[in-house]
C-alpha positions as CSV (number, residue, x, y, z in Angstrom):
1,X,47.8,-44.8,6.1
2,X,49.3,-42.2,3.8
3,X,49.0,-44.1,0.5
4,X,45.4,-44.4,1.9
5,X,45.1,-40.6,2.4
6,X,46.3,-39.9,-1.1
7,X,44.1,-42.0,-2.6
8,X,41.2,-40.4,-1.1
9,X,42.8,-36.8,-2.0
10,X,43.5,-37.9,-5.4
11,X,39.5,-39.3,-5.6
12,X,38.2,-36.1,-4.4
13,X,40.4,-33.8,-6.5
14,X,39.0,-35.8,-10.1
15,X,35.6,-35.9,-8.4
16,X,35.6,-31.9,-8.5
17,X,37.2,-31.6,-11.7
18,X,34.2,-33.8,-13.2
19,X,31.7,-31.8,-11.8
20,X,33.5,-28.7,-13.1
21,X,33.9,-29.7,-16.3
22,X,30.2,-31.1,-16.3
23,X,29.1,-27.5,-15.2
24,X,31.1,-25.8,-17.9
25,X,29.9,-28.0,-20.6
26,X,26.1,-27.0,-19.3
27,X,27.0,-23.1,-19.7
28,X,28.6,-23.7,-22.9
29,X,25.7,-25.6,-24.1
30,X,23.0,-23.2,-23.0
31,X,24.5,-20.0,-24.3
32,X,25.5,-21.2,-27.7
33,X,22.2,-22.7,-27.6
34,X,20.5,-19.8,-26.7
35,X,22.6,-17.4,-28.7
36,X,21.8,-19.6,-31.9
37,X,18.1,-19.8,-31.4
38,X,18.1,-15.5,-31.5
39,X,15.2,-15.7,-29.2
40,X,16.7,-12.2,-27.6
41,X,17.6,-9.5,-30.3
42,X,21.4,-7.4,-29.6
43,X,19.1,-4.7,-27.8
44,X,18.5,-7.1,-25.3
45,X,21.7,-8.6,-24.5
46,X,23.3,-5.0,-24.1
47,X,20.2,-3.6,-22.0
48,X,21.3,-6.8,-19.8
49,X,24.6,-5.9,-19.7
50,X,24.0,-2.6,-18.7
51,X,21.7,-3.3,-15.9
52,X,24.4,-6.1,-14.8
53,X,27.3,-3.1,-14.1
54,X,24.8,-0.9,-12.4
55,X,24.1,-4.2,-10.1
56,X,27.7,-5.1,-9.5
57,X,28.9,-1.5,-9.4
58,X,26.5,-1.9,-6.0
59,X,27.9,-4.9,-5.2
60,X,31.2,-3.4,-5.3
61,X,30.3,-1.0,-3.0
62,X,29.2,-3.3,-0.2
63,X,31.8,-5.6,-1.4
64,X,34.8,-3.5,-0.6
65,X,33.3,-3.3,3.5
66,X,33.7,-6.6,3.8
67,X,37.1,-6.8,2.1
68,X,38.7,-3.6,4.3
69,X,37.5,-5.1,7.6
70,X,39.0,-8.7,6.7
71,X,42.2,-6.9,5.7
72,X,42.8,-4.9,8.5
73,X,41.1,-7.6,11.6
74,X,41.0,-10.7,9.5
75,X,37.0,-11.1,10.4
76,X,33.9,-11.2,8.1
77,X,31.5,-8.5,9.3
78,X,28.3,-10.4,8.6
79,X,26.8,-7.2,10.3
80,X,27.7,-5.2,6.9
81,X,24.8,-6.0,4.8
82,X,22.2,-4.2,8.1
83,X,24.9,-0.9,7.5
84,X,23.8,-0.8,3.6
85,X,20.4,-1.4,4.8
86,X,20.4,1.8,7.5
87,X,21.9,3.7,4.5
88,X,18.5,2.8,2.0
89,X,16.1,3.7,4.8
90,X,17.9,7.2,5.8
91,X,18.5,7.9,1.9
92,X,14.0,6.8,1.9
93,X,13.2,9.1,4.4
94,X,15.2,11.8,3.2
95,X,14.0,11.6,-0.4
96,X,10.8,11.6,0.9
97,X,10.9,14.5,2.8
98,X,12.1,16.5,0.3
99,X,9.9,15.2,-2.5
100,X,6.9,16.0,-0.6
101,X,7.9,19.8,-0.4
102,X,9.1,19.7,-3.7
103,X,12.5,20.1,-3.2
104,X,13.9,16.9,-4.8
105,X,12.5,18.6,-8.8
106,X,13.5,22.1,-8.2
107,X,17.0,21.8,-6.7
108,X,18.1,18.1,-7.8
109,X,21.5,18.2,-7.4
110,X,21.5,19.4,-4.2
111,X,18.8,17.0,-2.9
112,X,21.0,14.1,-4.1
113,X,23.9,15.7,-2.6
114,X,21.8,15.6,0.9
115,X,20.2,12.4,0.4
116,X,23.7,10.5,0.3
117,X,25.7,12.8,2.5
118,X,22.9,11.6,5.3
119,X,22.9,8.2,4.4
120,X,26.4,7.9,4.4
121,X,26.8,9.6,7.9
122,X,24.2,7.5,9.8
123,X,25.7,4.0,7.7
124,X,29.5,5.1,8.8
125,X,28.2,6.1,12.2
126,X,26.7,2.5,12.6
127,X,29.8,0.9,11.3
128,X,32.1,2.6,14.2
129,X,29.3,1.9,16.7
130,X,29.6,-1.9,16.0
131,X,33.6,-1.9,16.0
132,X,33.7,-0.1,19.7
133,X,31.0,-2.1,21.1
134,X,30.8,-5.3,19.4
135,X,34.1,-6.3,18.2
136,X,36.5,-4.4,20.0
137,X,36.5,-6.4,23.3
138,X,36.6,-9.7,21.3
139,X,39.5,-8.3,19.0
140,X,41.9,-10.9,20.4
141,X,39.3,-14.0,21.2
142,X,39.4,-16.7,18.8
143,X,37.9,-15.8,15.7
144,X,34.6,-17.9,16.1
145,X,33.4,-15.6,19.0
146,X,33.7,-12.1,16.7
147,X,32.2,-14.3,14.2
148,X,29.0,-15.3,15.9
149,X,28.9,-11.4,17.4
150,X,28.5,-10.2,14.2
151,X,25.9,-12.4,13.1
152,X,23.6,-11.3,16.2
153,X,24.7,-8.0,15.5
154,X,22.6,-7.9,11.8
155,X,19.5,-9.4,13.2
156,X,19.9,-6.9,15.8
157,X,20.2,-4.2,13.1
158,X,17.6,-6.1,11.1
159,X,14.7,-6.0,13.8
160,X,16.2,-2.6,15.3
161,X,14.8,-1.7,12.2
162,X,11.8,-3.6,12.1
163,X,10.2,-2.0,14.9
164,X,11.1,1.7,14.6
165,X,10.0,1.3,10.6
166,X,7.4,-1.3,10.1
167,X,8.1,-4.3,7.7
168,X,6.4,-3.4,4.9
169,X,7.9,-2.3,1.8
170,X,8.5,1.1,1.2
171,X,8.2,3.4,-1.9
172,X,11.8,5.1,-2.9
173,X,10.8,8.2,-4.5
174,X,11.8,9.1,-8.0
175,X,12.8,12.3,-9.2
176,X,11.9,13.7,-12.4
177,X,15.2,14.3,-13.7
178,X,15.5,10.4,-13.5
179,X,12.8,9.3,-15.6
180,X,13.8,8.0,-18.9
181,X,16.5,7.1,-20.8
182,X,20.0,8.8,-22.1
183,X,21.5,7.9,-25.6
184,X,25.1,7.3,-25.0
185,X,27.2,5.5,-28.1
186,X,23.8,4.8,-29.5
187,X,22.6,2.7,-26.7
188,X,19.7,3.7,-24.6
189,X,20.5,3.7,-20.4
190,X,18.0,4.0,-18.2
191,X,18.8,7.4,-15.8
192,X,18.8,5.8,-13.0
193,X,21.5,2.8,-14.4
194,X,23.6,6.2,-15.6
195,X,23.8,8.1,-11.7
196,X,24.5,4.3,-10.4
197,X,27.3,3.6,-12.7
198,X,28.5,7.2,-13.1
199,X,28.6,7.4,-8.9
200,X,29.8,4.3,-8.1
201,X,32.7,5.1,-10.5
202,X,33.4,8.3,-8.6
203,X,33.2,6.2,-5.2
204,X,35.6,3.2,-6.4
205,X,38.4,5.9,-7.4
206,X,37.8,8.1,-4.9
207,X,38.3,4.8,-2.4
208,X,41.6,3.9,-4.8
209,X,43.2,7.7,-4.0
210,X,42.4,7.5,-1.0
211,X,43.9,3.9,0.0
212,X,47.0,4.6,-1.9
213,X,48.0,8.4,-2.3
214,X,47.4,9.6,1.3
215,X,49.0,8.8,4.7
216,X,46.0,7.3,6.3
217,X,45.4,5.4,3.7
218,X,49.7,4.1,4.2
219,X,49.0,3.6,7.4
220,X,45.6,1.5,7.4
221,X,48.1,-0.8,4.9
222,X,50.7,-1.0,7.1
223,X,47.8,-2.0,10.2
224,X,47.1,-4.4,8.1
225,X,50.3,-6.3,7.0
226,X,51.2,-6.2,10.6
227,X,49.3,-4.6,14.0
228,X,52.5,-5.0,16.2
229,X,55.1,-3.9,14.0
230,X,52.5,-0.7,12.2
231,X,52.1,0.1,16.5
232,X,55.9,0.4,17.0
233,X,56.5,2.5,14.7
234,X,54.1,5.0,15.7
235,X,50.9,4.5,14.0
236,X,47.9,4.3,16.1
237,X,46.0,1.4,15.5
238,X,42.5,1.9,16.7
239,X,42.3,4.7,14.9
240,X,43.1,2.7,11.5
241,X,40.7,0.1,12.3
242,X,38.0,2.9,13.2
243,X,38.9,4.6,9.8
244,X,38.6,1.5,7.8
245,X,34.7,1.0,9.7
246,X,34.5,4.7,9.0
247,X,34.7,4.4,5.1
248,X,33.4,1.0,4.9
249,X,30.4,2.1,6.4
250,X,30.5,5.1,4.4
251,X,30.8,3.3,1.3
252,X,27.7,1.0,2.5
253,X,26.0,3.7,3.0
254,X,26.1,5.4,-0.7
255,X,25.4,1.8,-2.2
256,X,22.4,1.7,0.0
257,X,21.0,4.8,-1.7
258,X,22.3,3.4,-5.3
259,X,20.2,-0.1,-4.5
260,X,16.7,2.2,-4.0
261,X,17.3,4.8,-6.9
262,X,18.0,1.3,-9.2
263,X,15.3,-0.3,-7.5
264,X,13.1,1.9,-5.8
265,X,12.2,-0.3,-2.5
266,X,13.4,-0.4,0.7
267,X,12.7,-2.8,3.6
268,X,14.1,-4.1,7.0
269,X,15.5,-7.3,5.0
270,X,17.2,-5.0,2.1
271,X,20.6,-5.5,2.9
272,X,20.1,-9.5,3.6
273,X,20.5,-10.6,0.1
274,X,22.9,-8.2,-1.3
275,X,24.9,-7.9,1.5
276,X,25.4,-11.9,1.2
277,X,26.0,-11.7,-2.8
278,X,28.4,-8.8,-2.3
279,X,30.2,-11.4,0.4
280,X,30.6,-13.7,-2.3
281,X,31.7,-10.7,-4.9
282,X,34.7,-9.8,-2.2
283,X,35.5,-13.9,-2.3
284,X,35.3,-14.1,-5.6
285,X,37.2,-11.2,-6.3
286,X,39.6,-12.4,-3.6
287,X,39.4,-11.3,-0.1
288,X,41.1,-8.6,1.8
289,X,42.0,-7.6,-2.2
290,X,40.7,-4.0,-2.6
291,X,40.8,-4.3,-6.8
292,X,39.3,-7.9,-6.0
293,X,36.3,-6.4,-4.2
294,X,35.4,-4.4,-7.6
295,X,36.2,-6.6,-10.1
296,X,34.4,-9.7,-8.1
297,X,31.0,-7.3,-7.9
298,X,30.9,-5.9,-11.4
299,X,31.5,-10.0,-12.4
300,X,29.0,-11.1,-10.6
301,X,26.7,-8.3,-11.5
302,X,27.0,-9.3,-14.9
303,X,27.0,-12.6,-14.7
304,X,24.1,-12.6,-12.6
305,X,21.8,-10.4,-15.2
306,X,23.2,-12.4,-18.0
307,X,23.2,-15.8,-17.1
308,X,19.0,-16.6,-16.5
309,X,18.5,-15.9,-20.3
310,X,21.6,-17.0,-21.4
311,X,22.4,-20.3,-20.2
312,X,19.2,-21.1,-18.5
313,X,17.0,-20.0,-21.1
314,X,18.6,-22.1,-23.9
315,X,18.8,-24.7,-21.5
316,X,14.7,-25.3,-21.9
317,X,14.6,-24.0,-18.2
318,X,11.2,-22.3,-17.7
319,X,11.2,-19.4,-15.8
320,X,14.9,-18.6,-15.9
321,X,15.2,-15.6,-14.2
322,X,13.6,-16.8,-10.6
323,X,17.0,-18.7,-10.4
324,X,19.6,-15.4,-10.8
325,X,19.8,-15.6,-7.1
326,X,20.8,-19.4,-7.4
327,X,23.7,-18.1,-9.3
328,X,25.4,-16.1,-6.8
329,X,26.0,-18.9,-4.1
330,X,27.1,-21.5,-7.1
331,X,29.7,-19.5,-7.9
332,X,31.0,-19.0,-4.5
333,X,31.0,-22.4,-4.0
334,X,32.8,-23.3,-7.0
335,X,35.1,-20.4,-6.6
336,X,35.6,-22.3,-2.8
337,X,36.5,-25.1,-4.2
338,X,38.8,-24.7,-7.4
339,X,40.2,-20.9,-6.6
340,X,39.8,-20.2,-2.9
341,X,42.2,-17.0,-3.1
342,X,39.6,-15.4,-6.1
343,X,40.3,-14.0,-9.2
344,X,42.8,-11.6,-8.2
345,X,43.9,-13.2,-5.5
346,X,43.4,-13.4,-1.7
347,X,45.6,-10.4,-0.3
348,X,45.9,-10.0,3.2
349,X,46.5,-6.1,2.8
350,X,45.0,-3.1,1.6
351,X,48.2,-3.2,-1.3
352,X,47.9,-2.1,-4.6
353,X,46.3,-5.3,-6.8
């Protein structure tokens, strides 16, 4: 029975590494394929690179929800994605309002300042509201139940939604300070790729300061190596887990605002799809692995702008770029299967990477 069981271990384990290495030989092909044929000139490649970190520097940001919650309760908030989505309509409608009366031109700073200090309210504000109502009394039931609740909980956000806003696609407004480009090393950025990148930055080390220099941040990392123990010696640990909501939710929030500036439409369904790619950014980075959460959503990012015209392209594919989103969920499941823990490494703290 157990020379049986190896065998079929052993069968599975070459059967992967085949399909690996037949993967790897595709992307090899394709891009030196493509890269030989110089069907794209350099300005195109770096214009895609740049638009790939202003994509994963979003991802990142929803990313690093998911990774603090499974750190500190060891549960995937599938809920997450609706908070990023409440953050892009309340960033909409604030935008809105003040480019209507001309605010948003005159005073720019400040309106940006506004625009994300509401979405990031109402996003946090969500966040604590699902932890006290929806997970809170399942915090000790097996981890299927908290599981399924948070799966009713984003269509609950999702339709919530729906029928106080409408399902059609709404316009993000863009300010006139953010039209065009900036020269910066002699490449051209689109304005609205330089605020993403430039606040998501500010956001990621903000998060890092916070997580490792102050005492809150201590003590969410001691809730999360152990509950029991972190309770004994003093530390309350409701509190942490609201905290770690708190600026999840708050982080959602600002990435929801990022997603419209980039790309200027918001809907009911806007957090659906990037909340699931940044999922699979925090699991490819390794999750419960702050550091993982951000180098997992800048890669995909990257990879994901990249890859269409890259491998696809010189692969004779027509149409590349319909299949980016393809790209997401293949490499989550072949991170799944040949480095479950992620790039960095599944933590199951808060810890310095």
């Amino acid at each position: 029975m157990i020379q049986r069981l190896r065998r079929r271990v052993t069968g599975t384990t070459v059967a992967m590494w085949i399909i690996g290495l037949v993967i790897l030989t595709g992307v090899i092909y394709g891009a030196v394929t493509s890269l030989a044929s110089a069907q794209y000139p350099p300005k195109v490649w770096v214009d895609l690179i740049v638009f790939g970190i202003a994509q994963g520097s979003v991802y990142a940001l929803i990313a690093l929800g998911y990774t603090m919650v499974y750190g500190i309760l060891r549960m995937i908030n599938f809920a997450h994605g609706e908070v990023f989505m409440a953050g892009a309509f309340i960033g909409y409608f604030i935008a809105t309002a003040l480019d209507k009366s001309g605010f948003l031109d005159q005073n720019f700073i400040v309106s940006e300042a506004l625009i994300f200090l509401g979405a990031m309210t109402v996003s946090a504000t969500i966040a604590v509201l699902l932890e006290r109502i929806a997970y809170r009394p399942l915090r000790r039931a097996p981890r299927l139940v908290p599981l399924i609740t948070a799966i009713g909980a984003s269509f609950f956000l999702q339709y919530t939604f729906r029928g106080f806003f409408g399902s059609g696609i709404k316009a993000y407004p863009e300010a006139e300070q953010l039209k065009g480009t900036i020269t910066i090393l002699g490449i051209n950025i689109l304005k609205t790729q330089a605020l993403v990148i430039v606040a998501a930055i500010v956001m990621l080390i903000a998060l890092y300061i916070f997580v490792q220099r102050t005492k809150t941040g201590r003590a969410m990392q001691a809730v999360s190596e152990d509950k029991d123990a972190a309770s004994l010696m003093g530390i309350d640990v409701d509190r942490m887990i609201v905290i770690t909501f708190l600026v999840g939710g708050a982080l959602a929030g600002a990435a929801g605002v990022l997603f419209s500036t980039l790309f200027r439409q918001v809907f009911f369904l806007t957090g659906f799809i990037p909340g699931l790619k940044a999922f699979t950014a925090a699991v490819l980075g390794g999750i419960g692995n702050v550091a993982g959460a951000m180098v997992g959503g800048l890669f995909l990012g990257i990879a994901e702008s990249l890859f269409p015209n890259l491998v696809l392209g010189g692969l004779g594919i027509p149409a590349p770029y319909q299949l980016k989103d393809a790209l997401a969920f293949l490499l989550l499941v072949l991170v799944l299967i040949f480095r479950p823990t992620g790039i960095l490494g599944e933590r199951l703290s808060t810890k310095k990477a």
